[in-house]
ChimeraX commands (.cxc) that place a marker at each C-alpha (Angstrom):
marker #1 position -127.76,-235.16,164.45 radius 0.5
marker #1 position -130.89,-233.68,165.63 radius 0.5
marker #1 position -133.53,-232.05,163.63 radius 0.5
marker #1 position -132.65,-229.07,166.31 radius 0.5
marker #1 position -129.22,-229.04,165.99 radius 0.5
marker #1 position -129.57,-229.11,161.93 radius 0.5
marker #1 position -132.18,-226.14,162.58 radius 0.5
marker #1 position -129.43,-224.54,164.49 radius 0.5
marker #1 position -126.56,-225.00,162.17 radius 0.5
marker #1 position -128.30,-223.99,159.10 radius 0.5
marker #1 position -129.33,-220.79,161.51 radius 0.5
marker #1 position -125.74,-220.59,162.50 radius 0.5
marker #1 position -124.70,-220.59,158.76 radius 0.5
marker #1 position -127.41,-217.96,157.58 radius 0.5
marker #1 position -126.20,-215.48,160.89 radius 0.5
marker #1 position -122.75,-216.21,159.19 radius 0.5
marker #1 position -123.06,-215.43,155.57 radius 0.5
marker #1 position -124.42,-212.01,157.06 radius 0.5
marker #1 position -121.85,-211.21,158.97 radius 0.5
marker #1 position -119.89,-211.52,155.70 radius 0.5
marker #1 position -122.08,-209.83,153.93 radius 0.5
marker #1 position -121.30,-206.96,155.95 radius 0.5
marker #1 position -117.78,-207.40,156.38 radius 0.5
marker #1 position -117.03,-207.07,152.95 radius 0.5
marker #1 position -119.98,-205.38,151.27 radius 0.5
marker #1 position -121.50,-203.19,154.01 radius 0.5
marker #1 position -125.11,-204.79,153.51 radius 0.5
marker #1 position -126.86,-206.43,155.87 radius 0.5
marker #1 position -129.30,-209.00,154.22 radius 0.5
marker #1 position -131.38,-209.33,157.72 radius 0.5
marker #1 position -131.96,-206.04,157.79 radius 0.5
marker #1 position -132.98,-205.66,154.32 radius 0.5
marker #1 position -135.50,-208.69,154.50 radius 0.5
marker #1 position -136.95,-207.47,157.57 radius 0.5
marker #1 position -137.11,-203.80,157.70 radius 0.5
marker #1 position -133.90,-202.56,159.11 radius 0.5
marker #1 position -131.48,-203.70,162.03 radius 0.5
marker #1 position -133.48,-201.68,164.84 radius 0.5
marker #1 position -136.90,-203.31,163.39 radius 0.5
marker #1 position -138.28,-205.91,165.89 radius 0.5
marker #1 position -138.78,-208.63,163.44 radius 0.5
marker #1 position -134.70,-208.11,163.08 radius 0.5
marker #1 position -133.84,-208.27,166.73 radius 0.5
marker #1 position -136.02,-211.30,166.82 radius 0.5
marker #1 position -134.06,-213.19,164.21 radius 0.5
marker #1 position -130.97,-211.15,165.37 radius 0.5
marker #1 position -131.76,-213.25,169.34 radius 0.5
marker #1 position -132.96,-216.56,167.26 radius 0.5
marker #1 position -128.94,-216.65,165.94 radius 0.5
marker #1 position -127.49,-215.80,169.57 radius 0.5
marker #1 position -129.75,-218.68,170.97 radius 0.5
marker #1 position -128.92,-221.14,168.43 radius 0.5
marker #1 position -125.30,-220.05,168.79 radius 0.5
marker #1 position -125.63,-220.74,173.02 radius 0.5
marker #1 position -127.17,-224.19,172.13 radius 0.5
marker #1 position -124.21,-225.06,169.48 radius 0.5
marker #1 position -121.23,-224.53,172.48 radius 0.5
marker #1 position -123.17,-227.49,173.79 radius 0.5
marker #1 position -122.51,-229.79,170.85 radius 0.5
marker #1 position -119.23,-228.57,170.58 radius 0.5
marker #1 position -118.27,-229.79,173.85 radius 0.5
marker #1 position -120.54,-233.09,173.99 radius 0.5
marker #1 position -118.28,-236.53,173.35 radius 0.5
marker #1 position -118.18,-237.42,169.86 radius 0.5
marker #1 position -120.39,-240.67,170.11 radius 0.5
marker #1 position -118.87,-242.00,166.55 radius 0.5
marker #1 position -115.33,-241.69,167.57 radius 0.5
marker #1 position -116.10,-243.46,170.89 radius 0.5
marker #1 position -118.13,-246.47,168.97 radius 0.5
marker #1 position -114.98,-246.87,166.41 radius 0.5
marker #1 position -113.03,-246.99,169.25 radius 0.5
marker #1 position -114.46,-249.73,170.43 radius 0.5
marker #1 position -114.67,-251.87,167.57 radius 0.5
marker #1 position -111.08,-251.40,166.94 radius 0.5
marker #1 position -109.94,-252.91,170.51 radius 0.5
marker #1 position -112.06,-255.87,169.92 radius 0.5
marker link #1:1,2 radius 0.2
marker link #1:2,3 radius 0.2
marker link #1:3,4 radius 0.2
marker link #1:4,5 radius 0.2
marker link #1:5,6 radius 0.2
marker link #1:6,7 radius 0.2
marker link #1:7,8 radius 0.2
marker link #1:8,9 radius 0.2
marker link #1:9,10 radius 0.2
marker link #1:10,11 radius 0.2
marker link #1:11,12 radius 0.2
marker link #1:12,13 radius 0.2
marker link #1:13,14 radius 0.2
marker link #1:14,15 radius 0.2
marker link #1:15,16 radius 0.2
marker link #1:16,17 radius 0.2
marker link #1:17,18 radius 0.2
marker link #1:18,19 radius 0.2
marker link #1:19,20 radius 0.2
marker link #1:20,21 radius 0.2
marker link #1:21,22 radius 0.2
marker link #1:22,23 radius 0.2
marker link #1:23,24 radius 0.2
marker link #1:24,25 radius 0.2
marker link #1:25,26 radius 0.2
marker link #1:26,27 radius 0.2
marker link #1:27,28 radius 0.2
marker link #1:28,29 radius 0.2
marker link #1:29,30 radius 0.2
marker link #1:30,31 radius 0.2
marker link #1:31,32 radius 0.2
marker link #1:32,33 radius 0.2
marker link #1:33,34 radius 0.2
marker link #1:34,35 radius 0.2
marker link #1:35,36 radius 0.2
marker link #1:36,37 radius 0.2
marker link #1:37,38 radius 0.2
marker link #1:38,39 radius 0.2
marker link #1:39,40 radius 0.2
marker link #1:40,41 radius 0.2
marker link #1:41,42 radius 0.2
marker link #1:42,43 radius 0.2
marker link #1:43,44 radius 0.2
marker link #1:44,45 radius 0.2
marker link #1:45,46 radius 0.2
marker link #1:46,47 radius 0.2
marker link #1:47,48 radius 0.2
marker link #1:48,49 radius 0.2
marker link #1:49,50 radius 0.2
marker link #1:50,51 radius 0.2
marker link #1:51,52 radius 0.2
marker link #1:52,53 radius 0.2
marker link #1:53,54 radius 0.2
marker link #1:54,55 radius 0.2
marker link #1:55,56 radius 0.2
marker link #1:56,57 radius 0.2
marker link #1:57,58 radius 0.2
marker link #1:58,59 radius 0.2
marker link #1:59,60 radius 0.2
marker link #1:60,61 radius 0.2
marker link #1:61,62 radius 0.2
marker link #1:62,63 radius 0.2
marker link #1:63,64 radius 0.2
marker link #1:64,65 radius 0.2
marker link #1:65,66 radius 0.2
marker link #1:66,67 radius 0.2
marker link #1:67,68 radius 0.2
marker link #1:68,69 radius 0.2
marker link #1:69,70 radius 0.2
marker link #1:70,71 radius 0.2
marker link #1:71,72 radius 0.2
marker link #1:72,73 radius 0.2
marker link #1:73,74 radius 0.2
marker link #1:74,75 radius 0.2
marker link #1:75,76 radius 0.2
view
């Protein structure tokens, strides 16, 4: 794995907890940090977690390259 794609997990995972956060508490830890959900810093992390989110459907869909090496060291 990438250092990118490990950036964009662990952004993926952060966005995540959030969303959580607000499901079942109401608070939105984003917003809190950085100076409420209409601040720009906000919508800046807020379009960081979409982005990294865009880039992850990539991975998601790539061919597992571990599954195809076992593969072939199981037919030989």
């Amino acid at each position: 794995m990438s250092g990118l794609q490990r950036t964009c997990l662990v952004l993926l995972i952060i966005g995540g907890i959030n969303w959580g956060l607000i499901g079942f508490f109401r608070y939105n830890l984003v917003a809190a940090i950085f100076g409420g959900a209409g601040s720009a810093l906000s919508r800046l992390v807020y379009g960081i977690v979409g982005l990294c989110a865009l880039y992850c459907l990539t991975i998601l869909f790539r061919p597992n390259e571990g599954l195809e090496h076992e593969r072939e060291t199981q037919t030989r």
